[in-house]
Structures are given as C-alpha cells and as structure tokens.
C-alpha positions in Angstrom: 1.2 14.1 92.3 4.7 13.0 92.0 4.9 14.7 88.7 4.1 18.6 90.5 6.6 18.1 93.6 9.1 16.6 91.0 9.0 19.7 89.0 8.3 22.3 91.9 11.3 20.8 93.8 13.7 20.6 90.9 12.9 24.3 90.2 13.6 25.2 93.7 16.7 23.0 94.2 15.7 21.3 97.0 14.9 17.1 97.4 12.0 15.6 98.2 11.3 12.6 99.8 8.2 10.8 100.4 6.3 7.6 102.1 4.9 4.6 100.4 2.1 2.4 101.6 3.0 -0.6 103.6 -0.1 -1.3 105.4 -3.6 -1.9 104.2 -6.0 1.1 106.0 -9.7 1.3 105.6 -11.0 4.9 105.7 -14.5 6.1 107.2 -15.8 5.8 103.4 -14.6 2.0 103.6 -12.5 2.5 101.1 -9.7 -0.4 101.4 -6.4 -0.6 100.3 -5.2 -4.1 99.6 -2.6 -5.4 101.7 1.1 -4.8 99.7 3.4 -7.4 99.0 6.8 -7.1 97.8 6.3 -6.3 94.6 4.1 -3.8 95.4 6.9 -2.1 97.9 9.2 -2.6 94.9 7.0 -0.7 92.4 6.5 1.9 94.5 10.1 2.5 95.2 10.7 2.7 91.5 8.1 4.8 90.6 9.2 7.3 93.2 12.7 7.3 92.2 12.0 7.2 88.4 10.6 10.8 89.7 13.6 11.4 91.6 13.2 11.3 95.0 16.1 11.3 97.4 14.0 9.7 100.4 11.8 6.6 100.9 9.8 6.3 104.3 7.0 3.8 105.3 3.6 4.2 106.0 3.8 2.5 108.6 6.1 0.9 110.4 4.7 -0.1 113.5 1.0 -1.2 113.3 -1.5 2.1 114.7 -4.2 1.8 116.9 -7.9 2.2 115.4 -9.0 5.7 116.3 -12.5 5.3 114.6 -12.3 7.0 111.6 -9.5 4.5 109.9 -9.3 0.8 110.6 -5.5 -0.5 109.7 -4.0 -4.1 109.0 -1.1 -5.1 110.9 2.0 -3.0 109.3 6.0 -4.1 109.2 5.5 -4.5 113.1 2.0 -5.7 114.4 0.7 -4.1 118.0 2.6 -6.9 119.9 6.2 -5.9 118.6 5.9 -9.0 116.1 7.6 -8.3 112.8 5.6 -9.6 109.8 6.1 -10.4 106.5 6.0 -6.6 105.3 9.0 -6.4 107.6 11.1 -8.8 105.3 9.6 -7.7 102.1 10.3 -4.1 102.9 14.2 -5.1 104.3 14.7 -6.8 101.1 13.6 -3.7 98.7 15.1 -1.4 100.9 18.7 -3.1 100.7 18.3 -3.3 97.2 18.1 0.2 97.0 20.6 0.7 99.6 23.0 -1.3 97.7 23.3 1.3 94.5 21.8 4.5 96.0 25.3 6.1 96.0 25.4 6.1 92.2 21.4 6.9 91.9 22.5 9.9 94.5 25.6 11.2 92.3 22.2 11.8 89.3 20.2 14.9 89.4 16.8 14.2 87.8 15.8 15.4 84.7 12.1 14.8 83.7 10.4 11.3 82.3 9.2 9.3 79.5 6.6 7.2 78.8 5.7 5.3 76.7 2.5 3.1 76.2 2.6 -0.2 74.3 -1.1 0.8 73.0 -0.8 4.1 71.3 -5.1 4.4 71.1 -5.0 3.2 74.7 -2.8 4.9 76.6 -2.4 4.5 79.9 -4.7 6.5 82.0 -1.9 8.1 84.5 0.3 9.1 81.5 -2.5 11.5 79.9 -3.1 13.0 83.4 1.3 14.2 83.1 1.6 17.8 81.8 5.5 18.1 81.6 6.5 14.4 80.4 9.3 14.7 78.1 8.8 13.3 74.5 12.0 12.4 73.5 15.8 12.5 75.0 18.6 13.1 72.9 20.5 10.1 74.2 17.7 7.8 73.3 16.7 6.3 69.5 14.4 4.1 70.1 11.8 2.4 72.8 9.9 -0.8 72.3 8.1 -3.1 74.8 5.5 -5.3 76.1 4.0 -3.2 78.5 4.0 0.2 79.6 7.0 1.8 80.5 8.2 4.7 82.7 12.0 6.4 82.6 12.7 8.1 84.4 15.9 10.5 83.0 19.1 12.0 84.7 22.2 13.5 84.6 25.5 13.4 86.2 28.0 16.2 87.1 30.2 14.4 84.3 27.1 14.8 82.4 26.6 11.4 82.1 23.1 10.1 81.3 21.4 7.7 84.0 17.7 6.1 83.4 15.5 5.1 85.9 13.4 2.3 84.0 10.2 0.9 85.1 7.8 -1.7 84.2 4.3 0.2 84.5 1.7 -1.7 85.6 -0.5 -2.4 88.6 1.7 -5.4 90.4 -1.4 -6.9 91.2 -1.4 -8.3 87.5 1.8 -9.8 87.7 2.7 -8.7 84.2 6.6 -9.0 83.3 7.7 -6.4 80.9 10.3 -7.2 78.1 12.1 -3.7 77.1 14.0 -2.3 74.2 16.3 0.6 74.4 18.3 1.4 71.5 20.8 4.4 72.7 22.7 6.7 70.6 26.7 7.1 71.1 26.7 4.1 73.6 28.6 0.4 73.2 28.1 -0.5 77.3 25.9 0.2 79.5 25.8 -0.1 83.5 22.6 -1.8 84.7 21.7 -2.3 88.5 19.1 -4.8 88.6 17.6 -5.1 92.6 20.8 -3.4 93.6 23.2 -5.4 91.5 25.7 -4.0 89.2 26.1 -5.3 85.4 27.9 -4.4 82.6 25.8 -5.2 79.2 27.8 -5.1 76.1 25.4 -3.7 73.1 24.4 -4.4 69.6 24.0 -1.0 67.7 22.9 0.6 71.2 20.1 -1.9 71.7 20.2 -2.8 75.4 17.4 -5.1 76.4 15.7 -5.3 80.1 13.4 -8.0 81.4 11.3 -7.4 83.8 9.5 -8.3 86.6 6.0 -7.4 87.8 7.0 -4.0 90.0 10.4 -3.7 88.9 12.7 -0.7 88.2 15.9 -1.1 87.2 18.6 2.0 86.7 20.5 2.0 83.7 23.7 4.1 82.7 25.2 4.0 78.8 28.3 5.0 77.7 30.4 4.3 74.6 
C-alpha cells in the first residue's frame, strides 16, 4: 500500500501523509490488533518515512466509543481524559522525529531497497513490491542480520539521504546489525532517534545497530 501512494504521489508531485495504529481495535470478524508499544509506534514511523511520507497522524488519539461493529482499547487518551502510556510512547517517537524532520524535509524521496538476509526466503512483503529499486549508484555494498528496508533520497544539492530500517515484526524484538559500504563517501551524517552524528568511515563502510523498530536516516559525503 505504501509502495502505490509512494509512487502515485511522487508522479503527481504532491505529499502524502498518513496515520499509524496507536490503539488496539477489534472488528465485527474479531479480528484483534495487539495493543502497540513503543517500538511498534517507532517501526511504523520508519517504515512510513523510509517511503517518504511528509505527515504522521494517530489512529487514535482519544479513546472512541464502541459503536457495535468495532470494540477499541483505551488509545493515547482513555474515555475519562486520562493519558496512558501510548501517550508517552507516542510523545517520545514523535519528538524524535521532530527533532531532525527539517533535514528529512529538505529530501525528496526516491524509491527503496531491500534487502533480505535469506536470499531463498525472502521476506514476504518484499516479493509483494513491484517498483523496489535494485541497486543505487551511491551504494556498494549491503550486509546484515536481518532484513532491511532503505528507503533512498535526494537533496536539491543532490545530496544522497537514506532512510534505513530494521525490518522485522517488533513483536520479535530482533536488533539488526547493518553494513553499508558507500561509494565516494569518507563521513557520513547519521540521526539516530532524532540525534545527529558524524561517523568517520573505513573504505565507505558505515555500520548501524539496531534496535527492534528502528529507523535511522543516514546522509554520506566525502
């Protein structure tokens, strides 16, 4: 899904934004979505802008009433006016986002890259993509323990920018150790949760840890 606005609103010029799930909802099916916790928010976040998307709502903020057909969780706020602990865990990704969206802003998104750690088992949402890139110019060489999403941009200095993202469900709390080795780059600018690095690199090898729903935005230069 994120793949088909991506691509319709980059052809169109336009942004997109989008909600992610910060409630547990069952539908009339009883289907249940589990209740998210902050890595979860995180994940989604990075996903979404590994895709790049300009704006990041919540479903929901305040908790709804049940109308019959869906039965919800309590949300950020519960019925009372309460804030619960999806309130801090969403204030805490949002400011981390906040804190580095005018550089992830100054990018115009370019397409993504996977890559699967299990070339005979790839992962089951990369072989549903249609218009994943398979290689970037800027870009030698990707290793890693788990899979990986980047998501790949440019600049109007035509700088490169990568959205990186550890690619699993954050319910198995896998971290995910990754190798990029960049072409025509010494340096690179990293923002990990918001916070701004500069990485000195060996032969263009720059390597991320990390976390179970992480994403972490990465600029090279030489």
């Amino acid at each position: 899904n994120l793949e088909i606005v991506a691509e319709k609103t980059k052809a169109a010029g336009i942004p997109f934004w989008l909600f992610i799930q910060t409630i547990s909802f069952a539908n009339v099916s009883g289907t249940q979505t589990r209740i998210p916790e902050e890595d979860d928010l995180r994940w989604q976040v990075a996903v979404s802008m590994a895709y790049g998307a300009k704006g990041i709502q919540h479903f929901c903020y305040w908790t709804p009433g049940q109308n019959g057909n869906e039965q919800f969780t309590d949300g950020m706020i519960d019925r009372l006016g309460n804030k619960t602990n999806l309130y801090y865990a969403a204030q805490k990704v949002n400011q981390e986002v906040l804190a580095f969206d005018h550089v992830y802003l100054s990018f115009d998104w370019q397409g993504v890259i996977t890559h699967s750690v299990d070339p005979n088992n790839i992962n089951v949402n990369f072989r549903m993509l249609e218009e994943q890139l398979s290689s970037h110019e800027r870009i030698k060489k990707i290793e890693s323990t788990e899979d990986v999403l980047i998501g790949t941009f440019k600049d109007h200095q035509n700088n490169d920018g990568f959205m990186v993202v550890n690619y699993n469900d954050p319910a198995k709390d896998l971290s995910n150790t990754v190798n990029l080795t960049f072409k025509n780059a010494t340096k690179a600018v990293v923002y990990v949760k918001g916070e701004k690095t500069i990485m000195n690199l060996s032969r263009g090898k720059l390597t991320l840890n990390l976390e179970s729903g992480e994403g972490i935005f990465v600029i090279p230069y030489k």
